[in-house]
N, C-alpha and C positions, 0 to 999 in steps of 0.2 A: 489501564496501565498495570494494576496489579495481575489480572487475567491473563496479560502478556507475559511479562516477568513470570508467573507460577506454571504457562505451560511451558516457557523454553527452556526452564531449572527441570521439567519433568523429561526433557527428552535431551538434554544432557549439556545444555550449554551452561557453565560454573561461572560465568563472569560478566560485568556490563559494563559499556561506557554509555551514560544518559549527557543528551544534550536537553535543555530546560530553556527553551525560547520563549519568554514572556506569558509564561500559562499563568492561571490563575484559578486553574481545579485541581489543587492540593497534588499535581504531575509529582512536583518536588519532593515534598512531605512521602507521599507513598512512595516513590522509588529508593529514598533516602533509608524506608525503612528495613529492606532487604540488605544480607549482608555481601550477599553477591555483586552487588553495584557497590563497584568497586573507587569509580569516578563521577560526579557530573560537572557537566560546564554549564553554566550559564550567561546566553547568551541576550544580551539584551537589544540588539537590533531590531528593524522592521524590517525588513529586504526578504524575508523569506531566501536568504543566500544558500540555503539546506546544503549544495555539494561543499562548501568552505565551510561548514561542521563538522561534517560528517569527513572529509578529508582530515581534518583537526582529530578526532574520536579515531580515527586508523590509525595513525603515527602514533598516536597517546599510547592505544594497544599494544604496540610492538613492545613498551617496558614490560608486558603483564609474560610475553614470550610463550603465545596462544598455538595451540597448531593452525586455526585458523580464525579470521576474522570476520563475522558476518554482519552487513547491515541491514539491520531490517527495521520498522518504522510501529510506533507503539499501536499501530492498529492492522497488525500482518498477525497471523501465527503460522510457521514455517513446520514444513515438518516433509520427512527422506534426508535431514543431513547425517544419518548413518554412510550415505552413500563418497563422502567427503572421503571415507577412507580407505578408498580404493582410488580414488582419485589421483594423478601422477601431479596436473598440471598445479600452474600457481596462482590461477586464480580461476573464479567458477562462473558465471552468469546464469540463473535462475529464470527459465522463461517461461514458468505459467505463473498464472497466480489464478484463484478461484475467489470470485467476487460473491461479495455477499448483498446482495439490495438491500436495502432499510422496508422497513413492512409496518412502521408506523412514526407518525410526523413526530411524535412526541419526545423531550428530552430525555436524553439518557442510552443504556445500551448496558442487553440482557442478548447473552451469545447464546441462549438457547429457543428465545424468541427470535433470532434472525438468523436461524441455523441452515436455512435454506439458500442454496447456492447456484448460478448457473453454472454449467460444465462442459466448456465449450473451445474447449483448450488447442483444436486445429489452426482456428484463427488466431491463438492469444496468444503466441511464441512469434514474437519482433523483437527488436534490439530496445524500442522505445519500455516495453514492459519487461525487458530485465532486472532481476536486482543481483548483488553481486556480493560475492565474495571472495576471499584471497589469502594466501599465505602470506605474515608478518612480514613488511615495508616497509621505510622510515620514506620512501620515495613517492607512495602510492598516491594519486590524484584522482581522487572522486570525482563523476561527471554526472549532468542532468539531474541532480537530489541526488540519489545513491544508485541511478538506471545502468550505471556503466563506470568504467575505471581506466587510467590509464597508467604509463608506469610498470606495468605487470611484465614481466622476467619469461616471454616465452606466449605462446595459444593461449587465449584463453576459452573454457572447454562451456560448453552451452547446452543444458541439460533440462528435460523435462522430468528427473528423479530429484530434484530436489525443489519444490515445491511452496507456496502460502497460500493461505488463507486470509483474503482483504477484508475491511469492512468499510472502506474510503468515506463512507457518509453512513451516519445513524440516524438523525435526524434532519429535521427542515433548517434548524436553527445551527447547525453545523454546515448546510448549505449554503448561506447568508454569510457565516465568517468566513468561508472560502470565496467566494462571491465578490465580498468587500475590503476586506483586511489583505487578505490572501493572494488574490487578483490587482491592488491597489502595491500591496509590496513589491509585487514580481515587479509591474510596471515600472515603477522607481526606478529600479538599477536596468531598465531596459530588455526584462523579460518582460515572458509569453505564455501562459498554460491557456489553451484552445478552449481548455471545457469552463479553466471558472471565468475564463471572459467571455463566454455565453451565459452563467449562468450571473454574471455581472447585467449585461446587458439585457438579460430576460427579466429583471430586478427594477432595472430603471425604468422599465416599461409598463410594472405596473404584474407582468407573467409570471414569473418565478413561479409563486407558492401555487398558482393554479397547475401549473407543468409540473411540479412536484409530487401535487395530488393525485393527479392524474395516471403518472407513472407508477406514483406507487400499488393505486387500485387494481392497476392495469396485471402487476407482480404478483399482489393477495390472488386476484381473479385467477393466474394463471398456476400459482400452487396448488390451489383447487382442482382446477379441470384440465391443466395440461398445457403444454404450450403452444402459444402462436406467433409462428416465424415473426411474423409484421412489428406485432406491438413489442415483441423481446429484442427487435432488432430498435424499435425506439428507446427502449430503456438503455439497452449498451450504447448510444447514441449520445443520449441524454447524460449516463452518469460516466462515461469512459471518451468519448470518441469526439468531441468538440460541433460545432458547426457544421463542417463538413465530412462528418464519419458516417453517415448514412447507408449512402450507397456504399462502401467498403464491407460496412458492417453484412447487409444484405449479400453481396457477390460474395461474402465468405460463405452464408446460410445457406448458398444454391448446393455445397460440396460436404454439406456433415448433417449430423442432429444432434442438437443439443439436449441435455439432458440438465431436469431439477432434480438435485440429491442434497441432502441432507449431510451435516458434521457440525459439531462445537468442540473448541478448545480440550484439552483433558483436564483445566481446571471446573469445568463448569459441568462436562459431564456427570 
């Protein structure tokens, strides 16, 4: 949290609205102690409801009288919204993000130990991997967690210049709460995320932490000595693309090359 907060004050965003969903790793206490966070909610529900927060956190904004409004999620670091101000439209869609694989099971998360990235961004521009942002609303309705918006005053304009940096998973044991809690929430209210109801299902079966291991060796292995289509297309499978993103994943690798490169945050550089 703090790593996030100290690189988006670096590249110029002056304000936060934090939503505070039943953490219990001091989220609160650290964002609380920036004086840039300006608001938090706290939310105590289980439903994992993420777009009816983040819809709340946008209207909230509009008192602060922002030029613009971005959502992004405590484990993104964003960076090209220089580009925002050339922009006409009134709202944006962001459709790469660059993933970062986790490179060891163990608790915790060090952005210079997981600084290696895939880059593979021909495939990675869909609607489902947008995140968005927008000019002040009192009307704006967040869709999918924060993938999409509605409400928006005109085009919205869909750009690979403005850009994140993911880290969706650090560890094993952040796989398991998404898996269980996570997976178990959505269900309730009658959602669906593909990937943690496989890695729910790969849990109760006893797989999980072996398919975990495995992927990640397969990652080390290939920072090393370079990549291979097969196994890279199992890990984007694995931590991105659900049950059945297999074959998509591959018929995109027939028409590019992906590339491992390297970044961390500006705080940690």
């Amino acid at each position: 949290m703090a790593d996030m907060i100290e690189h988006h004050i670096n590249i110029g965003i002056d304000a936060f609205i934090v939503t505070n969903n039943r953490s219990t790793d001091k989220t609160r206490d650290i964002a609380a102690s920036y004086k840039e966070v300006f608001k938090i909610f706290d939310e105590m529900d289980n439903t994992h409801h993420q777009e009816a927060h983040v819809t709340k956190m946008a209207r909230y904004a509009c008192k602060l009288k922002p030029e613009w409004i971005i959502h992004l999620d405590a484990d993104e670091f964003w960076g090209g919204l220089e580009f925002l101000d050339e922009v006409k439209e009134n709202g944006v869609a962001s459709t790469i993000a660059f993933i970062h694989p986790p490179v060891t099971p163990e608790w915790g998360f060090d952005a210079h130990e997981q600084r290696f990235y895939l880059d593979m961004k021909e495939i990675q521009s869909s609607m489902e991997e947008s995140k968005v942002m927008h000019r002040p609303n009192e009307n704006i309705v967040i869709q999918h967690g924060n993938h999409w918006m509605d409400n928006v005053e005109g085009p919205i304009l869909r750009t690979e210049r403005v850009y994140r940096h993911h880290y969706p998973l650090r560890c094993f044991q952040q796989m398991i709460v998404k898996a269980y809690i996570g997976h178990k929430a959505m269900v309730s209210r009658g959602a669906y995320c593909g990937r943690w109801g496989m890695w729910h299902d790969l849990h109760e079966e006893g797989k999980l932490e072996g398919e975990f291991n495995r992927i990640l060796s397969n990652w080390n292995e290939m920072i090393k000595t370079g990549l291979n289509k097969e196994l890279m297309a199992e890990m984007v499978q694995f931590y991105a693309g659900g049950p059945d993103g297999l074959e998509r994943v591959l018929a995109g690798l027939e028409t590019i090359t992906p590339e491992i490169k390297e970044w961390t945050p500006l705080k940690a550089q």
